[in-house]
N, C-alpha and C positions, 0 to 999 in steps of 0.2 A: 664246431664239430657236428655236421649233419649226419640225419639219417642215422643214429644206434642205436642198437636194441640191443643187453646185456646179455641177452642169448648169444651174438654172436660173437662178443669179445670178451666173456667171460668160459672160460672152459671148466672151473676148481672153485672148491669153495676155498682153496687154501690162500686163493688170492687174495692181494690187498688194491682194494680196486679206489679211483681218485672217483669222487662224484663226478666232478669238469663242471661243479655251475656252485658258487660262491652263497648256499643257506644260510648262511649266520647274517650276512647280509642283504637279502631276499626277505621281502614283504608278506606275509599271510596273502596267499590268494594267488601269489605273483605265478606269472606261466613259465617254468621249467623250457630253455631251448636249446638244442643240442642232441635230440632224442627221438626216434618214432613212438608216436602213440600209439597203446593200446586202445584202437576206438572200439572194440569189442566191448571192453572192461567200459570205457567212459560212455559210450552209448546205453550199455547196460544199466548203468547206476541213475544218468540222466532221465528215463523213458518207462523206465520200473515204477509199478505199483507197490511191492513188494520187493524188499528184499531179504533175502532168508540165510542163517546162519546157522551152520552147521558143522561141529567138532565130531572128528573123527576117534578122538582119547584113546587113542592104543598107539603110542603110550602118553600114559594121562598128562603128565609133564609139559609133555611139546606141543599138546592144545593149551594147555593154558599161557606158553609163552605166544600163542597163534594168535591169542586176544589182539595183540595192537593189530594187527588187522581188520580187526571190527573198527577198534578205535579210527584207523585212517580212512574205512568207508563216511564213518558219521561226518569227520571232517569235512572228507571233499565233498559230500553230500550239503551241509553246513555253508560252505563256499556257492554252490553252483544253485540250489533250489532251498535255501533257507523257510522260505515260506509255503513249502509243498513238497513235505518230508514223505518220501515211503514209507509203507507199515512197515516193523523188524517184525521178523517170524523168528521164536526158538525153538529147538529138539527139547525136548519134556525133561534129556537127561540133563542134569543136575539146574534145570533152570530155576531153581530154590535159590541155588548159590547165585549164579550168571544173575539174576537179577538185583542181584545187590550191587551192580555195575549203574550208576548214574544211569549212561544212554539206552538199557535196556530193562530201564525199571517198566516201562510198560509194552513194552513187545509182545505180543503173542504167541504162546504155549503150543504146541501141538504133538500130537504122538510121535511122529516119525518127518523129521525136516525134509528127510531126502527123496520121501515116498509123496509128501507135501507139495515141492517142487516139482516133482514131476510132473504129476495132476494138475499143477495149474499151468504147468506148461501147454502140458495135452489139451486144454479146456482154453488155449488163448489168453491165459491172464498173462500180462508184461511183469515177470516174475525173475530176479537177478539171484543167483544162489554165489554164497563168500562161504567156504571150505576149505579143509585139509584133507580130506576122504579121500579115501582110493579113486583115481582116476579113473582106474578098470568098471567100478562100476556105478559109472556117468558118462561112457564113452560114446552114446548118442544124444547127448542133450547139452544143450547149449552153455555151461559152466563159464561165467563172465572171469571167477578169478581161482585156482585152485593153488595152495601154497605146495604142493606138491609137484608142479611145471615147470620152477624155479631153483635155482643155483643160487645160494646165499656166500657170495665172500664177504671179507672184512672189509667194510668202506670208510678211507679217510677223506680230511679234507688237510690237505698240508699248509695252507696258509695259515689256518686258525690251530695248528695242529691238533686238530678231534678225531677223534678214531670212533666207530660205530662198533662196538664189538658184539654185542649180547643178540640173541635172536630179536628179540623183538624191536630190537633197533633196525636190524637187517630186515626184516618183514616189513616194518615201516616205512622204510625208504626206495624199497622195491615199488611197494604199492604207490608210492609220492610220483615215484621217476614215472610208473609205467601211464600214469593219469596226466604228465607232463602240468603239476599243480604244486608249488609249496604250500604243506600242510602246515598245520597252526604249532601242533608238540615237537618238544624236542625230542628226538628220535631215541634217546637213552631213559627216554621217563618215559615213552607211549604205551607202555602197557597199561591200561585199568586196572584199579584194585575195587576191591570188596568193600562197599562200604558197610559194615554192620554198626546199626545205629542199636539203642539199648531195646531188648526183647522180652518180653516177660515170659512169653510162649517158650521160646529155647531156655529163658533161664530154667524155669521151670521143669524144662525137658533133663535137662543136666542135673538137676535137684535131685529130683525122680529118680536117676536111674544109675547116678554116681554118688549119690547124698555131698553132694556139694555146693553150698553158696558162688557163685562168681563174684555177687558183687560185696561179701567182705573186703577185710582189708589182708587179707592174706595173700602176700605175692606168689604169681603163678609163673610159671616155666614149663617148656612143651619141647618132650622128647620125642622124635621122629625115630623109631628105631624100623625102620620099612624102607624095602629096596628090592626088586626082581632078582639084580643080577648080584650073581658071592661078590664077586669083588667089591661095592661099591656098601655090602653091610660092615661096621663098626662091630656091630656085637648088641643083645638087650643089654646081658651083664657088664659088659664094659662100659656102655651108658650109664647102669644107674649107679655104677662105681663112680662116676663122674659127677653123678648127681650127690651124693654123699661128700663128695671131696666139696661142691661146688656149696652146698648149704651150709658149710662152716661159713661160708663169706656175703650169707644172705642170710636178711633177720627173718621173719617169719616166711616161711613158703610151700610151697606143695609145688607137686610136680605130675604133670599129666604125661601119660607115656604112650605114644602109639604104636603099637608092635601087634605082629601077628604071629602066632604061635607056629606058621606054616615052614616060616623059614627061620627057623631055631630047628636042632635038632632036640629029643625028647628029655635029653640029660639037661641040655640047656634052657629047656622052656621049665622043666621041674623045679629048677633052681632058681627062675622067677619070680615062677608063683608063689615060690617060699619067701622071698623077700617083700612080696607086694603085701601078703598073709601079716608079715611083721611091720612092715612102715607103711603106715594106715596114711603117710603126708605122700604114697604113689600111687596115682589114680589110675588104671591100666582104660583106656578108651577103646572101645569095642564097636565104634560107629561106621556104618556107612552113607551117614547124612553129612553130603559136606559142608551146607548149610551149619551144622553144632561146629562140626572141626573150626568152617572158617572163625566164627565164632568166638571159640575155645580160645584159637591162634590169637586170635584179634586182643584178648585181655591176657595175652600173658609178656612177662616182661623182654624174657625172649626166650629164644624157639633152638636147640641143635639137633640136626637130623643129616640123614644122609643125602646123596645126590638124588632125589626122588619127586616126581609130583605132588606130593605133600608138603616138603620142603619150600616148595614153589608158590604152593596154596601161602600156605603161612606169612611168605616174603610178602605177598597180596594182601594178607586182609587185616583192614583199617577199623582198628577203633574209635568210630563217629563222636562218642561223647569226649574224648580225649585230643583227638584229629592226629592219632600215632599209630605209624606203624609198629609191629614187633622188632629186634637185630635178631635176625637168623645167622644162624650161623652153620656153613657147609660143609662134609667134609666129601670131598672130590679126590677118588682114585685115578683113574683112565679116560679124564676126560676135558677137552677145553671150556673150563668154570666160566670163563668171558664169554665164550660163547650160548651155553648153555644157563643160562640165569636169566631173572628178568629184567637184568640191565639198574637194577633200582639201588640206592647207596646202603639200605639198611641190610641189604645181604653181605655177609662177610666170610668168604672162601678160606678155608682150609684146609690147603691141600698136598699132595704127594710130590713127586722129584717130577714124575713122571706127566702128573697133572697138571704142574708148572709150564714144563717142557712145553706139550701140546698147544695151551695158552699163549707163549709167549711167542711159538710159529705158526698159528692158527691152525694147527692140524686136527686129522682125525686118525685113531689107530689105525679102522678101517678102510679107510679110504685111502690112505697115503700107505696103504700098506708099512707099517712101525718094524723095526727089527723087532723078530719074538724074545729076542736073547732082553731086552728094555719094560718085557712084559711080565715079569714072573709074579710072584706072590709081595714082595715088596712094596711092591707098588700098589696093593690092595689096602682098601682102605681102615681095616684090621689091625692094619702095623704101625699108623700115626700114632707117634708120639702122644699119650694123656697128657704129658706137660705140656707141651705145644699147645694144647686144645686150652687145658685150662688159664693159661698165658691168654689170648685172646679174648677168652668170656671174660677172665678179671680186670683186663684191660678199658671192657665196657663195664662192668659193676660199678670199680669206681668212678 
């Protein structure tokens, strides 16, 4: 099968697209045929000084399942000039946390990635930019990969039967095919996590400002109660009703909660305060350093939250002294969870009829246009069963 390019025979992400070249059985390094090269992309990564990386986080979520795309640059980079690595450049935002990423532990910080690039384009430096930014504005500069150019369906391989489902698998394998190179990860793990090793500096921070030890022996659990959209929030009070249910079945513990008062309404947030006022074991978390969150995340036993970038954070970060991740656990209204996760096994979806659905034919409301009559409130993530929920978490306690 000569000469393809997935632009031209993929139209939907609803597709279930065959790779047609046999990875499980493929070498690290082997060359990918069957496919036109992106020699743009591969020239650019070859020939660069720099290569610069740049998240667009709006919405924060979906850059951080964006990551395995750094990951598959380092690879093919890794493969083709092992001994004559370009610099990594990072955006300043949250590069506290991003460098808690193994291959970007020594990258370079700078104010503004995109304004960075530019300049050194202007100025002749052999400079490759790896994005998700708005294309509109980079629409004069030479952009080697932008995840926003691309059509992601569901890629199987039928022989092995493996199914690629989660973004960052499809990100992955986008980037593999378009470099015409099999990369090293399996495309279901390639996301990078956090590694946070023990801190004195953030314990301290968290001392300070939450009066609480992390490193007792008091087990910890992390409530995400945050989400943009109605439909995909739970409720704070129905959270921490769950947490009450849930500390009968857990010997010592405290519970960190991350909620924002903005989307509560005023009767609702009242009634928080009141109970945080009285059970001194819920910490309410007021941070905007994601660096403590990942943190936080990283030492607690595990984590329930909504469909959210936080949620995502949390599935990421790794406790180094331990080498464990947290079991998050999701609750997903309107939305395909296989697709939208980070592909990784400690995440654990619980989900609606609706969110099922989506999942199970790769769809998207939006896109596929959904009967409205299939969208109503029911299917918000509000109306999940508390049994259902607490059924899974004790499922893992024990």
């Amino acid at each position: 099968m000569k000469n393809l390019t997935y632009k031209k025979y993929i139209t939907t992400e609803t597709a279930r697209v065959e790779l047609y070249y046999d990875r499980p059985q493929m070498k690290y390094g082997e060359a990918i045929t069957g496919y036109e090269i992106n020699e743009t992309l591969k020239k650019g990564l070859l020939e660069c000084e720099e290569v610069v990386f740049s998240m667009y986080w709006k919405p924060l979520g979906d850059s951080f399942l964006f990551l395995s795309v750094i990951q598959a640059t380092h690879e093919f980079l890794l493969i083709t000039r092992p001994n004559n690595l370009p610099k990594y450049i990072l955006d300043s935002t949250f590069s506290n946390l991003l460098r808690h990423i193994d291959i970007l532990e020594s990258a370079e910080i700078v104010n503004n990635a995109i304004d960075y690039f530019k300049d050194k384009h202007n100025s002749g430096t052999k400079v490759a930019l790896v994005t998700d930014d708005d294309p509109f504005t980079l629409e004069n500069y030479p952009v080697i990969f932008n995840s926003e150019n691309y059509i992601y369906p569901k890629f199987i391989n039928k022989k092995h039967s493996i199914e690629y489902i989660s973004r960052p698998a499809r990100y992955f394998l986008t980037f593999e095919r378009e470099l015409g190179v099999r990369l090293k990860s399996n495309p279901n793990d390639s996301l990078p996590i956090f590694n946070l090793q023990y801190d004195k500096s953030i314990e301290e921070k968290v001392e300070n400002k939450y009066k609480v030890k992390l490193s007792d022996n008091i087990e910890s659990i992390a409530i995400i109660s945050q989400a943009g959209e109605i439909e995909k929030r739970y409720g704070t009070l129905k959270f921490l009703n769950l947490y009450k249910t849930l500390k009968r079945k857990l010997s010592r513990s405290r519970c960190f909660l991350i909620a924002n008062w903005k989307e509560e309404s005023p009767e609702e947030w009242f009634k928080v305060k009141k109970l945080l006022t009285k059970h001194k074991d819920i910490i309410l978390i007021d941070t905007e350093d994601f660096e403590i969150l990942s943190y936080i995340f990283s030492r607690c036993k595990f984590v329930i939250g909504n469909d959210t970038g936080f949620s995502h954070l949390a599935a990421m970060s790794k406790n180094s002294t331990t080498n464990q991740l947290p079991k998050v656990f999701i609750l997903y209204s309107r939305h395909d969870f296989g697709k939208w996760s980070t592909g990784k096994s400690n995440v654990i979806p619980i989900a609606t009829k609706l969110a099922k659905y989506l999942t199970k034919n790769n769809m998207s409301l939006r896109r596929d246009e959904i009967d409205e009559k299939i969208k109503g409130k029911n299917e918000w993530v509000f109306n999940i069963n508390e049994k259902i929920i607490i059924q899974h978490i004790t499922k893992f306690i024990k």
